[in-house]
C-alpha positions, -999 to 999 in steps of 0.1 A, spaced: 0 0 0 29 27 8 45 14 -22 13 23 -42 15 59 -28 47 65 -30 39 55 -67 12 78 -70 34 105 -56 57 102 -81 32 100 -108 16 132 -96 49 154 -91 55 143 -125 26 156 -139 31 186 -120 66 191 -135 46 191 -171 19 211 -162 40 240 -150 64 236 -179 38 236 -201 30 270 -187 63 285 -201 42 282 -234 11 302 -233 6 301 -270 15 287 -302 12 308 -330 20 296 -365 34 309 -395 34 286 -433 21 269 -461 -3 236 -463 16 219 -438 5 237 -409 -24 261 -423 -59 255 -397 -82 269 -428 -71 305 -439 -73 295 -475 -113 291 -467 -112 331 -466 -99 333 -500 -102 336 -533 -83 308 -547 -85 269 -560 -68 255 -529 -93 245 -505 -99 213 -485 -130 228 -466 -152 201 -477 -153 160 -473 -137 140 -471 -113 160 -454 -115 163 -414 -134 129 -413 -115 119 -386 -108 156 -372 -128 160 -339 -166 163 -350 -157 150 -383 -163 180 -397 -137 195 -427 -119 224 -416 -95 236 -444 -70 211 -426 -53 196 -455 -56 158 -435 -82 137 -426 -78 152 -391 -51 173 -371 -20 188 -380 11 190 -365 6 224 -348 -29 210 -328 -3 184 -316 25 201 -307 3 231 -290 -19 200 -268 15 187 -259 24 224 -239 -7 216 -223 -25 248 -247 -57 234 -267 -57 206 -286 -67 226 -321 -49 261 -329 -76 277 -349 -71 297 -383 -66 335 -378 -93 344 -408 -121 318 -391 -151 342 -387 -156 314 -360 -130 325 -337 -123 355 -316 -88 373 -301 -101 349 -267 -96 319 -289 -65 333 -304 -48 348 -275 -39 307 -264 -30 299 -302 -32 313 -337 -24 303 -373 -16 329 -404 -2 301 -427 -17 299 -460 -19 265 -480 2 266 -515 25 296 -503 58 298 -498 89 319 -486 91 335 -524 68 357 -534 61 341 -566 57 309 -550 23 327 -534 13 341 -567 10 306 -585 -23 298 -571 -35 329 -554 -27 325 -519 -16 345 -492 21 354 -487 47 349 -468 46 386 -455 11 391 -456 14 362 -428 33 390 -408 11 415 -416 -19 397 -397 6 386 -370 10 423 -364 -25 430 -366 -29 406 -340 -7 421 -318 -27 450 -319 -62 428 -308 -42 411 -284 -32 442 -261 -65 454 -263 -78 426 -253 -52 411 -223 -38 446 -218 -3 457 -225 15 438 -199 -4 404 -204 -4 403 -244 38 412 -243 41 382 -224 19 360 -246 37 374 -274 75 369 -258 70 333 -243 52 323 -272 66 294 -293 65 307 -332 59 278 -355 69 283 -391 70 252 -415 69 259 -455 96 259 -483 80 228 -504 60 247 -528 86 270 -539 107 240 -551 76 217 -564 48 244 -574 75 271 -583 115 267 -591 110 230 -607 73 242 -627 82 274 -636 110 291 -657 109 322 -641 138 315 -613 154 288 -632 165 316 -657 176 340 -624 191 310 -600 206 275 -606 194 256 -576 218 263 -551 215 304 -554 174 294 -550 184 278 -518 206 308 -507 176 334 -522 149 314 -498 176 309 -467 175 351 -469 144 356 -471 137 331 -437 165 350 -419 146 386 -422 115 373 -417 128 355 -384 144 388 -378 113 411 -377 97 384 -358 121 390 -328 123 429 -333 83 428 -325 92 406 -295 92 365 -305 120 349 -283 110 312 -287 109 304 -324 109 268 -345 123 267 -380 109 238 -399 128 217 -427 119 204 -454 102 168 -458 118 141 -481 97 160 -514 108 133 -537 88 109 -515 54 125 -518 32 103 -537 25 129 -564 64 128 -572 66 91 -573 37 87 -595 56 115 -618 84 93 -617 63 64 -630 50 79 -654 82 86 -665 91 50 -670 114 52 -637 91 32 -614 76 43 -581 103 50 -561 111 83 -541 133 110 -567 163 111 -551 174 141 -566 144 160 -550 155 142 -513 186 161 -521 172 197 -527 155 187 -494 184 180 -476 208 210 -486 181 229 -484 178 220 -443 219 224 -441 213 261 -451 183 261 -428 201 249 -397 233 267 -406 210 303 -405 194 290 -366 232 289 -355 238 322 -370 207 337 -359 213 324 -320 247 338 -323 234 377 -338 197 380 -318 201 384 -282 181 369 -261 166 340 -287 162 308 -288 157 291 -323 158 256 -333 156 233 -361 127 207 -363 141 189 -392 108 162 -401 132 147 -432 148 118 -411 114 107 -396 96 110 -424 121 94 -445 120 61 -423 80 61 -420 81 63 -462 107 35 -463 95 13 -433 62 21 -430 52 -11 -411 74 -3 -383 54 25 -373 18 4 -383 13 17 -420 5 -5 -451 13 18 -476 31 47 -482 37 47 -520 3 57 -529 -26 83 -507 -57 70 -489 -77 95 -507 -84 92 -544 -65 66 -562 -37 81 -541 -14 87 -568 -20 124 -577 -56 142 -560 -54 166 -535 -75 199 -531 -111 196 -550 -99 162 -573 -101 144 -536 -135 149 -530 -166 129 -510 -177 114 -545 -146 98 -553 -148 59 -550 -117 51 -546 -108 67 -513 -94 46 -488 -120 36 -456 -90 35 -429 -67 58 -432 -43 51 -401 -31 25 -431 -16 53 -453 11 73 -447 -3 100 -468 -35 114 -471 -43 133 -500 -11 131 -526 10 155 -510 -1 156 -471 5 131 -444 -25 116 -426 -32 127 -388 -15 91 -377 18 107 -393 11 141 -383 15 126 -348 42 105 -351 59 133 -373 48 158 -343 59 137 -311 91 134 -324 96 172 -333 85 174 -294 107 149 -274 135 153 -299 139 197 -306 106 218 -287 116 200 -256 143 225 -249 107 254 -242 94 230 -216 
């Protein structure tokens, strides 16, 4: 019996430990492309949408949310895991308040990227115009906590920002437009630059705690191995896009060094997803998958957006089976795999 509570007493000061280092997090505010966007693009005028079935099927309620998954994504996982709410809602949700946001908010913007042009493709918000909402926020926020409250939201807050894909996939490698400016490496350097200032005016309006996200393994996405099928190469992963995606994460986690070193007062880190990712893709039933090759929605080889739709009769009926769920976003089961490592492995060092 003793033994028991002695038990029980550990358990408890355990919990207590998370609880109150969980509160060195108020919020989680988030900053990127498809990866991490809650629903802006619902607000918007453009083809890239996922506010309809069967997206969100398995989101809380069931209900689509402009998630593109068939339930969370990695910034509802990592914001329940600082003990904050288990969904950070879209800034441009007529649904949602600054009381809702002043725990958690997102500004990212499915199909967008760090380049300008990358936004322009299909008409989605930009990478700046993320900032410019952030500050607008900022604004809401003091009026609604009060000066002294809402700067320390704002300066404990951990700053989520995950995109880069689409200005390699939807931009550099569809377009000629930069490949006639920048062979690939000077694209690399053009994007690292543009991530450094926009890290940089994030700290001069008061972010201290901020997470730089890598790329995924980009040749892996099923859309890109059914590209390389078609090209008579089989269904394998295009190495040479793995490779963009892994120099591209050098120059990433080179500029977090150099940023620590310059900005007083910061901490950045690197949550690098490629190496998880990679061994989900390649060993998929280690981690409980049947197939990672091909999406659960569709036929799984190229759908996403509107071509992934409720109608379709080929979407998969469990899809904690596939890796991916549309052809270029994981499901929710890899969003928290992807997630809890990010966590126990980089965001621990805020707890």
């Amino acid at each position: 019996m003793a033994r028991a509570h002695v038990s029980w007493l550990l358990l408890a000061h355990f919990l207590a430990l998370i609880t109150a280092g969980g509160a060195k997090v108020p919020a989680v505010i988030v900053f990127g492309d498809s990866s991490v966007d809650a629903g802006n693009n619902n607000q918007i005028s453009t083809v890239l949408k996922s506010n309809f079935e069967p997206y969100g099927r398995d989101f809380p309620g069931g209900r689509p949310t402009g998630r593109f998954s068939n339930g969370r994504i990695p910034p509802d996982f990592i914001s329940e895991a600082f003990g904050l709410k288990s969904a950070v809602p879209a800034y441009l949700d007529p649904m949602y308040s600054i009381k809702d946001f002043a725990e958690g908010v997102c500004f990212a913007s499915a199909g967008t990227g760090y380049d300008n042009a990358t936004s322009d493709v299909l008409s989605v918000i930009p990478f700046w115009k993320e900032l410019e909402y952030y500050k607008d926020y900022q604004r809401k926020l003091k009026a609604y906590a009060g000066e002294e409250k809402a700067n320390y939201i704002l300066s404990e807050a951990l700053y989520l920002l995950s995109l880069g894909t689409n200005d390699f996939l939807e931009n550099y490698y569809t377009l000629p437009n930069r490949q006639s400016q920048y062979n690939i490496d000077q694209y690399q350097t053009f994007l690292t630059g543009i991530a450094e200032s926009f890290v940089k005016e994030l700290y001069g309006l008061g972010a201290r705690k901020v997470s730089l996200g890598g790329l995924p393994p980009m040749g892996c996405l099923p859309l890109e191995r059914t590209t390389s099928l078609l090209g008579g190469n089989g269904d394998r992963c295009v190495e040479s896009y793995n490779t963009v995606s892994l120099n591209f994460n050098g120059k990433l986690s080179g500029l977090v060094t150099k940023l620590n070193k310059e900005l007083p007062g910061i901490k950045v880190v690197f949550s690098n997803p490629y190496f998880i990712l990679r061994q989900i893709v390649q060993k998929p039933s280690l981690f409980g998958f049947e197939q990672s090759a091909v999406a659960c929605c569709a036929t799984g080889m190229f759908e996403m957006g509107y071509m992934c739709d409720r109608f379709n009769p080929f979407t998969c009926t469990d899809a904690n089976k596939y890796v991916f769920w549309d052809s270029f976003h994981p499901t929710d089961k890899t969003n928290r795999i992807v997630s809890d490592y990010v966590v126990k492995h980089v965001l621990r060092e805020f707890f």
